[in-house]
N, C-alpha and C positions, 0 to 999 in steps of 0.2 A: 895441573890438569894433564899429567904429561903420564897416561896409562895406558897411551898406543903409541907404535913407533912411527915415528914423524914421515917414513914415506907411506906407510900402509894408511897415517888420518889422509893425506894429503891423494892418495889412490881413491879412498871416500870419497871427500869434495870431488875430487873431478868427475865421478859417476854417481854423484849427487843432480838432480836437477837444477838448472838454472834459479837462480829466484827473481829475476828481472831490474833491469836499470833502476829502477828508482830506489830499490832494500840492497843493491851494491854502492849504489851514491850516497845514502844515508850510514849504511855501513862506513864508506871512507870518511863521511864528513864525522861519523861518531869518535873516529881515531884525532881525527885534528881538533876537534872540538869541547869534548866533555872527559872528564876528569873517568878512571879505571875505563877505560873504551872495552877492554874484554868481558865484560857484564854482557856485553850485547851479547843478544844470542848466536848470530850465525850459519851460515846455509845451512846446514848437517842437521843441526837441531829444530831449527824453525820449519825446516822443507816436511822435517817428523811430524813438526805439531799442527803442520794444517793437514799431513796424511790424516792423523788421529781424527781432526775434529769433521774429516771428511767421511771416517770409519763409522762415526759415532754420528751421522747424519745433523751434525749442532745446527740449530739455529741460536743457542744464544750463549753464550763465552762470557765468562768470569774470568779474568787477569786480575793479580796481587801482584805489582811493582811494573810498573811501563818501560822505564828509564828510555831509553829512546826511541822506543815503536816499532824495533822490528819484528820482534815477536807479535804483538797486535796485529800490526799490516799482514803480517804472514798467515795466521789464524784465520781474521779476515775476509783472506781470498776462497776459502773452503765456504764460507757463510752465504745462504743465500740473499738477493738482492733486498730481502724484507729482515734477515737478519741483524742481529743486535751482538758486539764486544764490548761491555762495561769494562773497561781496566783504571785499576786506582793507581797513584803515585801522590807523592807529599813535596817531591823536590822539584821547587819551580825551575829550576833553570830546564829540569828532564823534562817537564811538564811541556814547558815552549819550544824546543827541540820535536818533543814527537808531533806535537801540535801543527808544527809548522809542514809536518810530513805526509801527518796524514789528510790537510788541507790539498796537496799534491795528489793524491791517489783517489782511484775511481772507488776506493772503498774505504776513504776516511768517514763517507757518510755513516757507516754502519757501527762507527765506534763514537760510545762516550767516555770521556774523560771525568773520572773523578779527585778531588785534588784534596789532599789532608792523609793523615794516619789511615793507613786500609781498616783497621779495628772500627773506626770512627765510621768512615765511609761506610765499612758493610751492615750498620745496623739500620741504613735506611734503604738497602739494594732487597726489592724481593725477588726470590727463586721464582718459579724452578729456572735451571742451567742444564745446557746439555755436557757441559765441556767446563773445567775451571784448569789455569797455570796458576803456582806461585811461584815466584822469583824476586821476591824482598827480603826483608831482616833477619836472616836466619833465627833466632832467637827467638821470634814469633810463631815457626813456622807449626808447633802445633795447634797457640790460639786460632793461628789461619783456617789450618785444616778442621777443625771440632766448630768455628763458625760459618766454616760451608759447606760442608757435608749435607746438613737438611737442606744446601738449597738447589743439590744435585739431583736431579731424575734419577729414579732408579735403574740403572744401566747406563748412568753417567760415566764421564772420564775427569779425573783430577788429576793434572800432572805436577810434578812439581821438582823443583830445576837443585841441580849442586847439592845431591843428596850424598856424593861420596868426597865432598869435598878437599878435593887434593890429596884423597886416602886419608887423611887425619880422623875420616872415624874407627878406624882402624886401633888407632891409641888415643882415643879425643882428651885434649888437654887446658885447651881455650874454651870461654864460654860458646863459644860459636858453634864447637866440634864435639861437646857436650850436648847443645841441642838438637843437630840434627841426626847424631846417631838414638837421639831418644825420639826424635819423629819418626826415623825408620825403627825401631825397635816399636813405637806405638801403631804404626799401621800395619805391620805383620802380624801381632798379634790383635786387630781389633777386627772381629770376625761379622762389622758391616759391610766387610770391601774385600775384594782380590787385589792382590798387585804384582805385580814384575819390578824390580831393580835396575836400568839400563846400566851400561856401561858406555853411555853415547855423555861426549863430549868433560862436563862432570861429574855424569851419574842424574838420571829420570828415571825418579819413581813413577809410573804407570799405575795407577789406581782404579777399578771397577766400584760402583757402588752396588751393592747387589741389593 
């Protein structure tokens, strides 16, 4: 993920916002804790995704992979107090980690947990969404995307996370980096949706439903 230079990311974070004690405690405890801790997402990008869901007036948030809740909690805090985050995950150890976090927060109430295969999960989630993340199995990431799309309001936001993964779609050679350059190559040209490409962190796709 190394496609800015390390004092210009590091100049970001600091005139990034705060995210608050509890999503920097949960961040440290993610590094001691749970097995690739860089999965989490991170001021830079989380501080993003509740701007967005704040842009997009969300009151209700689809997540595809929790792993430890920062992302959730972050989203979250944009939602109002009658607001609803569904986010799915399959791995229980991830599952009791965010669980336990967002028991901590004044805004766990607002998020459900669903727990199994997201494919599984979302066939019993109904729309509409103002806002969806995904950030699970790369290999999925177009079933994800073609099974939520109908459940996005029109003028929704889908984002979805490690679209330039480590530049490897550049020459994609693993099944991994095969898939997602075919999810970015399927959502440019599918002319339900606008989108932008970030260049934040490892690459957010930015989706409009039009």
């Amino acid at each position: 993920m190394d496609f800015i230079d390390e004092k210009i990311e590091e100049y970001a974070f600091n005139h990034t916002s705060y995210e608050g004690d509890l999503l920097k405690r949960l961040e440290e405890e993610t590094y001691e804790k749970l097995e690739i801790p860089q999965m989490t997402t991170g001021r830079i990008e989380a501080r993003l995704l509740k701007l967005l869901a704040r842009l997009v007036s969300a009151k209700r948030i689809l997540e595809i992979g929790t792993f430890a809740g920062y992302s959730a909690l972050s989203m979250a805090e944009a939602l109002p107090e009658e607001g609803e985050l569904v986010t799915c995950e399959e791995d229980p150890v991830a599952i009791g980690f965010a669980r336990k976090y967002f028991d901590l927060s004044t805004n766990g109430k607002k998020i459900t947990q669903m727990e199994g295969p997201a494919l599984e999960s979302l066939e019993s989630i109904k729309g509409p969404f103002d806002m969806a993340f995904i950030d699970a199995d790369k290999e999925n990431y177009g079933n994800y995307y073609e099974a939520i799309l109908p459940m996005i309001r029109s003028g929704g936001l889908i984002a979805v996370d490690n679209v330039l993964w480590s530049g490897r779609v550049l020459d994609p050679q693993e099944k991994s980096d095969k898939a997602i350059h075919q999810f970015n190559e399927r959502v440019i040209n599918d002319e339900r949706v606008e989108s932008v490409l970030l260049t934040v962190r490892d690459g957010l796709n930015c989706i409009i439903k039009n």
